[in-house]
Rosetta silent file (secondary structure, phi, psi, omega in degrees, C-alpha in Angstrom):
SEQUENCE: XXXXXXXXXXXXXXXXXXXXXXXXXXXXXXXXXXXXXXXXXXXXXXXXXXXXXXXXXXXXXXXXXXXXXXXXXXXXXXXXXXXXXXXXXXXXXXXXXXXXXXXXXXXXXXXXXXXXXXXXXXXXXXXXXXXXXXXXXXXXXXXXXXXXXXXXXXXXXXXXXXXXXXXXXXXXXXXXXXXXXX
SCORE:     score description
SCORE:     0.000 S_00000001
   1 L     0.000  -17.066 -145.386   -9.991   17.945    1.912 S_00000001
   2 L   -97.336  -59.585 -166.073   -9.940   14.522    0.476 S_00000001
   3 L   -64.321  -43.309 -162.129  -11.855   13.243    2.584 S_00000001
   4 L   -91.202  -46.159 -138.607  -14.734   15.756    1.643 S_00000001
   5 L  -140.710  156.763  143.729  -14.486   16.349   -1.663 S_00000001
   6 L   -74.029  177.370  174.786  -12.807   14.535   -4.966 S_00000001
   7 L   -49.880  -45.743  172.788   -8.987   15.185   -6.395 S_00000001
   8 L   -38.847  -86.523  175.182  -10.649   16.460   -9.076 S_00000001
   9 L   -45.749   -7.286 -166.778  -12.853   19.196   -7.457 S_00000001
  10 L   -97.442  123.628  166.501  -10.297   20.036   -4.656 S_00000001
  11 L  -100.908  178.689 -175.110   -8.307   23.462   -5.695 S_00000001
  12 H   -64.409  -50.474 -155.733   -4.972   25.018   -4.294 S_00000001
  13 H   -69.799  -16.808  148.133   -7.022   27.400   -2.044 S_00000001
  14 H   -64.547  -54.596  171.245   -8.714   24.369   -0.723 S_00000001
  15 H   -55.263  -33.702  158.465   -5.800   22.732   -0.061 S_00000001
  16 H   -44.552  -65.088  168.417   -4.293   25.863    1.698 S_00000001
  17 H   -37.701  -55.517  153.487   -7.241   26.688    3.803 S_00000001
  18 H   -61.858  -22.663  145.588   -7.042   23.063    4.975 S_00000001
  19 H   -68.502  -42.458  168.659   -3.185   23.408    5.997 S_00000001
  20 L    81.612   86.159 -153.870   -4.082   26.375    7.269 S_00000001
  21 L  -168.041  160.376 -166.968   -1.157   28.155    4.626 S_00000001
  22 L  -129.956  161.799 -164.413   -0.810   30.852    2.751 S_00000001
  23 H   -80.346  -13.214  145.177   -0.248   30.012   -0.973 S_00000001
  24 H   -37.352  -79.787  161.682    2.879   31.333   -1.044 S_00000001
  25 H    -3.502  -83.826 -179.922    3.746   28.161    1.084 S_00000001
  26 H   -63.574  -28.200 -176.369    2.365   25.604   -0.865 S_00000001
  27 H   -90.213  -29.804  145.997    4.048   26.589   -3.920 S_00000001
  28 H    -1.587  -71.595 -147.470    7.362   27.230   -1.678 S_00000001
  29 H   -88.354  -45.949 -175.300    6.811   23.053   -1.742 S_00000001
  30 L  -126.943  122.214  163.178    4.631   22.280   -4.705 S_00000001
  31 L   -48.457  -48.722 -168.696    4.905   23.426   -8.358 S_00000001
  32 L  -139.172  173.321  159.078    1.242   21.879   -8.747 S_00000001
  33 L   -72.199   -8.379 -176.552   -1.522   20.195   -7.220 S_00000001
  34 L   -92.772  -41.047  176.991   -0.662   17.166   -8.796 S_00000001
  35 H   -56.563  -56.431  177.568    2.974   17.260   -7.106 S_00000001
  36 H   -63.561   -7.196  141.844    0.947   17.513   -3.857 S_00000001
  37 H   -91.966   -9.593  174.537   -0.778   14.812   -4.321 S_00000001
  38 H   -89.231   -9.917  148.452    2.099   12.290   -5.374 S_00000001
  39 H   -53.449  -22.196 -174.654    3.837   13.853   -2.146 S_00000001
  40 H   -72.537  -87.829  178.058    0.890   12.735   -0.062 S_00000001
  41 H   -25.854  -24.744  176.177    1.067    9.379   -1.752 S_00000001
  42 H   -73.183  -74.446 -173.366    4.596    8.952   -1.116 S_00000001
  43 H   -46.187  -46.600  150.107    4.275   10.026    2.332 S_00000001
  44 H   -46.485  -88.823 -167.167    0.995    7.786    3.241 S_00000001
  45 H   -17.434  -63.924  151.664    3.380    5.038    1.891 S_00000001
  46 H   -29.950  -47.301 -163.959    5.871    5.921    4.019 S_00000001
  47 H   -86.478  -63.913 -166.525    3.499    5.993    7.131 S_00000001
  48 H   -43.432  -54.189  148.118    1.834    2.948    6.156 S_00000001
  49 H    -9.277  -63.191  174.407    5.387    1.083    5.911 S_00000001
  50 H   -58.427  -34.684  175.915    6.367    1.979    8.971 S_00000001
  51 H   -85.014  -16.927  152.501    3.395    0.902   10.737 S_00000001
  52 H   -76.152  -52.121  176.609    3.853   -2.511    9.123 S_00000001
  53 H   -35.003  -66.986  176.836    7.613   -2.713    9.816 S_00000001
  54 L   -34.643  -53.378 -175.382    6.210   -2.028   13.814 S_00000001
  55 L   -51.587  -21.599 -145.844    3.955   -4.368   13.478 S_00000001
  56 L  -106.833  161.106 -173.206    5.969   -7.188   12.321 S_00000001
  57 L  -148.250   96.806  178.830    7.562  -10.208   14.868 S_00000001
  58 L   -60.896    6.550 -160.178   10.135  -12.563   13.393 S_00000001
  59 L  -115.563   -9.981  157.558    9.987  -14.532   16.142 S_00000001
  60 L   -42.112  133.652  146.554    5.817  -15.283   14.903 S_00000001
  61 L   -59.794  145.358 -161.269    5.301  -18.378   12.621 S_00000001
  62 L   -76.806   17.317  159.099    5.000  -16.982    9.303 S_00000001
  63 L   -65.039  -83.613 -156.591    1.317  -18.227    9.349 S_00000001
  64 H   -38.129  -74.998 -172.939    0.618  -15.996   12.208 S_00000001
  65 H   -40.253  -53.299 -163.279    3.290  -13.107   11.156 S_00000001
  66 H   -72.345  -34.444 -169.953    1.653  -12.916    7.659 S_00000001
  67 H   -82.805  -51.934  179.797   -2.388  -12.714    8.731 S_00000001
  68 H   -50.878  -71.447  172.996   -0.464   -9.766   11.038 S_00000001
  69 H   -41.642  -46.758  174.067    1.223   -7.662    8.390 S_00000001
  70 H   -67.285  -62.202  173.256   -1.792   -8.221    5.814 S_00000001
  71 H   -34.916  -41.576 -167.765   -4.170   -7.066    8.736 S_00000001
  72 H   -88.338   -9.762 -179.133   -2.239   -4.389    9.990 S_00000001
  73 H   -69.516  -74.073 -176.517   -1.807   -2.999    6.296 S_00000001
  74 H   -41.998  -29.755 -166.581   -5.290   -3.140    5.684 S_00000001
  75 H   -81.634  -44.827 -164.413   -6.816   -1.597    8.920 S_00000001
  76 H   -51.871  -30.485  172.335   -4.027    1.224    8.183 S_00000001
  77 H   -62.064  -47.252 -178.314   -5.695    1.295    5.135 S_00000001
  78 H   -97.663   -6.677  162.947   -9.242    1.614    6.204 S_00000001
  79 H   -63.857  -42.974 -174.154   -8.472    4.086    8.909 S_00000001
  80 L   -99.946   41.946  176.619   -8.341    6.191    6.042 S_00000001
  81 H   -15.619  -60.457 -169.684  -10.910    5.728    3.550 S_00000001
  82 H   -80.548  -27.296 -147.337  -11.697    8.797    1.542 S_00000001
  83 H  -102.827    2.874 -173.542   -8.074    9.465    1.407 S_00000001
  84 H   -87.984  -46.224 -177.758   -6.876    5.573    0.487 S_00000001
  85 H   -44.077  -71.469  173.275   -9.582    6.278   -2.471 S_00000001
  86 H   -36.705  -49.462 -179.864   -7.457    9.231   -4.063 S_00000001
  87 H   -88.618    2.553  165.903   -4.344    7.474   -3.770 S_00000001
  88 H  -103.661   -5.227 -166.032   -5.365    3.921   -5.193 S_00000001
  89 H  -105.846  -66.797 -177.149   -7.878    5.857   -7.725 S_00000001
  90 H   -95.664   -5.393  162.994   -7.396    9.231   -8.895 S_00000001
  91 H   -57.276  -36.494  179.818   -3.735    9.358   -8.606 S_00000001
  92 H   -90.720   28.107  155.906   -3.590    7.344  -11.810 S_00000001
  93 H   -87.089  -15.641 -176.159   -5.580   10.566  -13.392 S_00000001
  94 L   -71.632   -3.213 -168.367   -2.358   12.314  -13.392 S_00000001
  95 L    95.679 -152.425 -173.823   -0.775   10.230  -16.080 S_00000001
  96 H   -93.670    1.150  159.938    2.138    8.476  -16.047 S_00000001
  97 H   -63.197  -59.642  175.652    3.573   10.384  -13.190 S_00000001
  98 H   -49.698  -31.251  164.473    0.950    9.134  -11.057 S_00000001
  99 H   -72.414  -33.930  156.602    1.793    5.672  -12.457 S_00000001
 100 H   -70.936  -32.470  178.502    5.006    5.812  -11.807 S_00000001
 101 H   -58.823  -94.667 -165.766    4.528    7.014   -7.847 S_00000001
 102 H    -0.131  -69.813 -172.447    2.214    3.881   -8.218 S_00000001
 103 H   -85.237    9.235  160.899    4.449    1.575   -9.052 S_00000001
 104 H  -106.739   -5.655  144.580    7.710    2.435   -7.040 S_00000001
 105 H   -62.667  -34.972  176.972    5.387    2.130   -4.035 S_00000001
 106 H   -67.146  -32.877 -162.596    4.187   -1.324   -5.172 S_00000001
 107 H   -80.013  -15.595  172.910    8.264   -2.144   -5.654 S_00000001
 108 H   -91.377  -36.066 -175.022    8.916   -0.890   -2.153 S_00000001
 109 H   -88.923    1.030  162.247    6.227   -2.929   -0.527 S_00000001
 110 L   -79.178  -14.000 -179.931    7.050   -5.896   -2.714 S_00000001
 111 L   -77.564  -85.570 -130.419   11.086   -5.485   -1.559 S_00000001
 112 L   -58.522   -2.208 -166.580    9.407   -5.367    2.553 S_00000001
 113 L  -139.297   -0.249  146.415    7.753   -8.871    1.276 S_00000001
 114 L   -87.868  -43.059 -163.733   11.150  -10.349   -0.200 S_00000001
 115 L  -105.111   52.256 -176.208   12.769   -9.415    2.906 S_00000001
 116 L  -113.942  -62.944 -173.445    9.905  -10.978    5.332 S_00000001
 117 H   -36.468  -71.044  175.598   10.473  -13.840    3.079 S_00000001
 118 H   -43.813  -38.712  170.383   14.301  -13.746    3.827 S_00000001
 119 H   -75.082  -58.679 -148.175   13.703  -13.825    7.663 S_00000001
 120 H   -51.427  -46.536  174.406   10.917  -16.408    7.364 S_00000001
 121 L   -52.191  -31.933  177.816   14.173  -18.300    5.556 S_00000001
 122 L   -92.653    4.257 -171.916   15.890  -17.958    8.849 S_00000001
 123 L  -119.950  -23.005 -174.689   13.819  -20.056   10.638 S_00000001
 124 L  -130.493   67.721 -169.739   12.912  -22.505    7.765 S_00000001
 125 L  -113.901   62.586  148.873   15.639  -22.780    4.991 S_00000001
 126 L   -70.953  -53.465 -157.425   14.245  -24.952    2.625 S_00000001
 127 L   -77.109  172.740 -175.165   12.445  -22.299    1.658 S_00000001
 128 L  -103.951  145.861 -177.738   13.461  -20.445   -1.498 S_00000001
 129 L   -66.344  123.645 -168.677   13.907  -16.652   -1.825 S_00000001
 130 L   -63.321  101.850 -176.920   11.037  -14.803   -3.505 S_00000001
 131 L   -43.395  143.914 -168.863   11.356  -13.364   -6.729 S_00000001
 132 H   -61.291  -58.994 -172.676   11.126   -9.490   -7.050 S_00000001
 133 H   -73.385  -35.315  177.760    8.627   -9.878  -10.163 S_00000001
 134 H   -57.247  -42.758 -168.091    6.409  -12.943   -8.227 S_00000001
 135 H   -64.173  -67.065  168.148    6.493  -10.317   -5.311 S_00000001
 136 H   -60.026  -11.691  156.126    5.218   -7.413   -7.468 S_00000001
 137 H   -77.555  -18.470  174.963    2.251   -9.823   -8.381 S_00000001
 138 H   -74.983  -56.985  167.179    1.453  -10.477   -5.235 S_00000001
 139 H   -52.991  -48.921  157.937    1.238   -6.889   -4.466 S_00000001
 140 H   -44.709  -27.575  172.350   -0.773   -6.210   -7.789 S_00000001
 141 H   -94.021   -2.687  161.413   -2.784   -8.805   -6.825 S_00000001
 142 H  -102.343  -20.779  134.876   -3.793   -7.387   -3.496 S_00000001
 143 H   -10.408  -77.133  169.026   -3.826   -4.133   -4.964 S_00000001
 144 H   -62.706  -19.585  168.277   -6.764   -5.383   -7.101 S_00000001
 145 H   -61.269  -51.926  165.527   -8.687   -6.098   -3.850 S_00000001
 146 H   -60.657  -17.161  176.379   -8.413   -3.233   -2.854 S_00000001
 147 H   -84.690  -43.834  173.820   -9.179   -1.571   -5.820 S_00000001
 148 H   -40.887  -61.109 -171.815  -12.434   -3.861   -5.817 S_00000001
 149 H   -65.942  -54.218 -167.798  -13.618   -3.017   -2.254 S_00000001
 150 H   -52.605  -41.790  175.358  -12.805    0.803   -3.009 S_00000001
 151 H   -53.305  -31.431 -179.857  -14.830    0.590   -6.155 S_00000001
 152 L   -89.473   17.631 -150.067  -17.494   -1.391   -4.309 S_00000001
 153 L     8.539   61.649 -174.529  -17.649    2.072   -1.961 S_00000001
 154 L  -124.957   17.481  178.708  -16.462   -0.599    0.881 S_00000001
 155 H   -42.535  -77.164 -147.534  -12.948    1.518    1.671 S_00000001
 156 H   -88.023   39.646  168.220  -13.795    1.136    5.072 S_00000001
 157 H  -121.417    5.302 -176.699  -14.303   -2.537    4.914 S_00000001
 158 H   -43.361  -48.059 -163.649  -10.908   -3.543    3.824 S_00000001
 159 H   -75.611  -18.816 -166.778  -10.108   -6.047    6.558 S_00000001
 160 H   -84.390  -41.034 -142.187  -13.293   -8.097    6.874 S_00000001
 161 H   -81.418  -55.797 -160.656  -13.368   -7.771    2.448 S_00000001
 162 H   -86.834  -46.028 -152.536   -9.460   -7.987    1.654 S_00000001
 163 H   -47.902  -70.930 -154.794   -7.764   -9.554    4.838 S_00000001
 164 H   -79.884  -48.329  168.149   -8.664  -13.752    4.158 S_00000001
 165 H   -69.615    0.462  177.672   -8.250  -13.451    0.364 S_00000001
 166 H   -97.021  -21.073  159.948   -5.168  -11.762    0.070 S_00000001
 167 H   -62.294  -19.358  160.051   -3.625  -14.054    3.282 S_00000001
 168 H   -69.267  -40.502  172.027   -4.543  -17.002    0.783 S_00000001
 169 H   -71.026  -43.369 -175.629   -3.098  -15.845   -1.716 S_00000001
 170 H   -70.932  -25.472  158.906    0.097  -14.818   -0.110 S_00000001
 171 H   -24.899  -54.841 -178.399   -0.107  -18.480    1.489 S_00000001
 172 H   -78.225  -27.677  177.250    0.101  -20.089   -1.663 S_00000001
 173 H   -78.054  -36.066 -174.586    2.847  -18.258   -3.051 S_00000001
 174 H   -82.695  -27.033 -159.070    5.276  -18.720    0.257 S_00000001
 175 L   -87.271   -2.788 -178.940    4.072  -22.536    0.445 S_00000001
 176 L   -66.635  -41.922 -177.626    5.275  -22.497   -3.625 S_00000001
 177 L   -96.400   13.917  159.735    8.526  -21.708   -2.585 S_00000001
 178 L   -96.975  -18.931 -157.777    8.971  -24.750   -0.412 S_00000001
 179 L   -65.039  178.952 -168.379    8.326  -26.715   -3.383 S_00000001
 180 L   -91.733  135.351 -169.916   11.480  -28.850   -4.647 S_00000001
 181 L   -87.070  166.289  148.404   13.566  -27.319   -7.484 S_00000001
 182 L   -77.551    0.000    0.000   14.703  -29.226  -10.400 S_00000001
Protein backbone atom coordinates (compact mmCIF):
# COMPACT_ATOMS: atom_id res chain seq x y z
CA UNK A 1 0.00 0.00 0.00
CA UNK A 2 2.99 2.07 0.72
CA UNK A 3 4.44 1.54 -1.99
CA UNK A 4 1.42 3.04 -4.02
CA UNK A 5 0.14 5.55 -2.17
CA UNK A 6 1.38 8.01 0.90
CA UNK A 7 0.95 7.24 4.93
CA UNK A 8 -1.11 9.95 4.81
CA UNK A 9 -3.68 8.92 2.12
CA UNK A 10 -3.53 5.13 2.98
CA UNK A 11 -6.80 4.17 5.25
CA UNK A 12 -7.54 1.01 7.47
CA UNK A 13 -9.61 -0.53 4.60
CA UNK A 14 -6.62 -0.06 2.46
CA UNK A 15 -4.50 -1.56 4.66
CA UNK A 16 -6.93 -4.57 5.13
CA UNK A 17 -7.65 -5.17 1.53
CA UNK A 18 -3.86 -5.30 1.10
CA UNK A 19 -3.45 -8.08 3.96
CA UNK A 20 -6.15 -9.50 2.58
CA UNK A 21 -8.07 -9.12 6.44
CA UNK A 22 -11.04 -8.40 7.68
CA UNK A 23 -10.99 -5.31 9.99
CA UNK A 24 -11.86 -7.08 12.76
CA UNK A 25 -8.21 -8.45 12.45
CA UNK A 26 -6.36 -5.49 12.18
CA UNK A 27 -7.76 -3.97 15.16
CA UNK A 28 -7.44 -7.59 16.95
CA UNK A 29 -3.49 -6.19 16.47
CA UNK A 30 -3.70 -2.47 16.02
CA UNK A 31 -5.59 0.18 18.06
CA UNK A 32 -4.67 2.64 15.05
CA UNK A 33 -3.07 3.10 11.88
CA UNK A 34 -0.39 4.81 13.38
CA UNK A 35 0.39 1.64 15.72
CA UNK A 36 0.60 -0.20 12.36
CA UNK A 37 2.87 1.71 11.06
CA UNK A 38 5.46 1.89 14.07
CA UNK A 39 4.90 -2.05 14.01
CA UNK A 40 6.05 -2.12 10.41
CA UNK A 41 8.94 0.09 11.37
CA UNK A 42 9.96 -2.00 14.13
CA UNK A 43 9.65 -5.04 12.16
CA UNK A 44 11.58 -3.67 8.84
CA UNK A 45 14.25 -2.94 11.56
CA UNK A 46 14.21 -6.14 12.69
CA UNK A 47 14.51 -7.66 9.10
CA UNK A 48 17.01 -5.26 8.10
CA UNK A 49 19.23 -6.25 11.31
CA UNK A 50 19.18 -9.52 10.66
CA UNK A 51 20.22 -9.32 7.20
CA UNK A 52 23.22 -7.29 8.36
CA UNK A 53 24.07 -9.60 11.30
CA UNK A 54 24.11 -12.48 8.12
CA UNK A 55 25.99 -10.52 6.30
CA UNK A 56 28.73 -9.77 8.60
CA UNK A 57 32.43 -11.88 8.72
CA UNK A 58 34.72 -11.24 11.66
CA UNK A 59 37.21 -12.97 10.17
CA UNK A 60 37.10 -9.77 7.14
CA UNK A 61 39.51 -6.80 7.79
CA UNK A 62 37.38 -4.22 9.17
CA UNK A 63 38.10 -2.20 5.93
CA UNK A 64 36.49 -4.85 3.93
CA UNK A 65 33.82 -5.98 6.80
CA UNK A 66 32.64 -2.31 7.09
CA UNK A 67 32.14 -1.36 3.04
CA UNK A 68 30.07 -4.98 3.61
CA UNK A 69 27.67 -4.09 6.39
CA UNK A 70 27.23 -0.35 5.03
CA UNK A 71 26.45 -1.99 1.53
CA UNK A 72 24.41 -4.66 2.62
CA UNK A 73 22.30 -2.11 4.82
CA UNK A 74 21.83 0.09 2.09
CA UNK A 75 20.86 -2.32 -0.82
CA UNK A 76 18.34 -3.75 1.99
CA UNK A 77 17.37 -0.41 2.03
CA UNK A 78 16.83 0.28 -1.58
CA UNK A 79 15.15 -3.01 -2.22
CA UNK A 80 12.49 -1.20 -0.68
CA UNK A 81 12.04 2.23 -1.70
CA UNK A 82 8.52 3.50 -1.37
CA UNK A 83 8.33 1.72 1.86
CA UNK A 84 12.05 2.95 3.32
CA UNK A 85 10.34 6.53 2.42
CA UNK A 86 7.42 6.10 5.08
CA UNK A 87 9.60 4.84 7.63
CA UNK A 88 12.58 7.44 7.41
CA UNK A 89 9.81 10.26 6.48
CA UNK A 90 6.35 10.14 7.50
CA UNK A 91 6.78 8.13 10.55
CA UNK A 92 8.03 11.29 12.24
CA UNK A 93 4.30 12.72 11.30
CA UNK A 94 3.05 10.74 14.12
CA UNK A 95 4.67 12.80 16.81
CA UNK A 96 6.76 11.85 19.32
CA UNK A 97 5.75 8.27 19.18
CA UNK A 98 7.08 8.04 15.83
CA UNK A 99 10.23 9.72 17.23
CA UNK A 100 10.67 7.62 19.71
CA UNK A 101 10.32 4.20 17.36
CA UNK A 102 12.96 6.42 15.50
CA UNK A 103 15.30 6.67 17.84
CA UNK A 104 15.35 3.21 19.70
CA UNK A 105 16.01 1.85 16.20
CA UNK A 106 18.93 4.28 15.69
CA UNK A 107 20.16 2.97 19.47
CA UNK A 108 19.81 -0.61 18.32
CA UNK A 109 21.79 -0.18 15.17
CA UNK A 110 24.27 2.04 16.94
CA UNK A 111 24.67 -0.94 19.89
CA UNK A 112 25.25 -3.64 16.41
CA UNK A 113 28.13 -0.87 15.57
CA UNK A 114 29.68 -0.85 19.24
CA UNK A 115 29.69 -4.48 19.13
CA UNK A 116 31.36 -4.76 15.43
CA UNK A 117 33.69 -2.39 17.01
CA UNK A 118 34.28 -4.85 19.98
CA UNK A 119 35.13 -7.78 17.58
CA UNK A 120 37.19 -5.53 15.28
CA UNK A 121 39.05 -5.06 18.99
CA UNK A 122 39.68 -8.73 18.87
CA UNK A 123 41.83 -8.71 16.17
CA UNK A 124 43.43 -5.23 16.77
CA UNK A 125 43.45 -4.11 20.51
CA UNK A 126 44.83 -0.89 20.44
CA UNK A 127 41.81 0.08 19.37
CA UNK A 128 39.45 1.77 21.82
CA UNK A 129 35.78 0.85 22.39
CA UNK A 130 33.23 3.14 20.73
CA UNK A 131 31.17 5.33 22.60
CA UNK A 132 27.32 4.70 22.59
CA UNK A 133 26.67 8.61 21.94
CA UNK A 134 29.76 8.82 19.03
CA UNK A 135 27.89 5.64 17.69
CA UNK A 136 24.43 7.31 17.67
CA UNK A 137 26.16 10.10 15.51
CA UNK A 138 27.38 8.00 13.27
CA UNK A 139 24.06 6.52 12.73
CA UNK A 140 22.39 10.10 12.61
CA UNK A 141 24.85 10.91 10.37
CA UNK A 142 24.08 8.21 7.87
CA UNK A 143 20.61 8.62 8.58
CA UNK A 144 20.95 12.13 7.06
CA UNK A 145 22.10 10.49 3.79
CA UNK A 146 19.60 8.78 3.56
CA UNK A 147 17.23 11.20 4.36
CA UNK A 148 19.00 13.33 1.51
CA UNK A 149 18.82 10.67 -1.27
CA UNK A 150 15.08 9.93 -0.16
CA UNK A 151 14.31 13.59 -0.38
CA UNK A 152 16.28 13.81 -3.62
CA UNK A 153 13.44 11.01 -4.89
CA UNK A 154 16.81 8.75 -5.27
CA UNK A 155 15.41 5.87 -2.58
CA UNK A 156 16.43 3.51 -4.99
CA UNK A 157 19.87 4.84 -5.38
CA UNK A 158 21.05 4.41 -1.90
CA UNK A 159 24.19 2.38 -2.56
CA UNK A 160 25.81 4.16 -5.51
CA UNK A 161 24.50 7.83 -3.40
CA UNK A 162 25.05 6.71 0.40
CA UNK A 163 27.50 3.64 0.30
CA UNK A 164 31.28 5.73 -0.18
CA UNK A 165 30.20 8.65 2.04
CA UNK A 166 28.92 7.00 4.88
CA UNK A 167 32.06 4.16 4.63
CA UNK A 168 34.22 7.47 5.04
CA UNK A 169 32.74 8.59 7.53
CA UNK A 170 32.54 5.46 9.54
CA UNK A 171 36.40 5.16 8.55
CA UNK A 172 37.28 8.13 10.26
CA UNK A 173 35.57 7.53 13.35
CA UNK A 174 37.08 3.72 13.84
CA UNK A 175 40.64 5.12 12.67
CA UNK A 176 39.86 7.97 15.71
CA UNK A 177 39.77 5.35 18.04
CA UNK A 178 43.25 4.10 17.34
CA UNK A 179 44.40 7.42 18.22
CA UNK A 180 46.60 7.55 21.57
CA UNK A 181 44.77 8.55 24.80
CA UNK A 182 46.11 10.97 27.20
Amino acid sequence: TLAHQSYHDVTIADVVAAARVSKRTFYEQFSSKEDCLLALCEAVSEDTLRTIAANFTPNLEWEAQLDTVIRVYLGRLQSRPALIRALFIELLAIGTRGLQVRREIGRRFADFLCMQVEIVKLQRPAKHSLDPAVAMAVVGGINDLILQAIEDDAADQLVDRVARPATEFVKAVLVYLERDLP
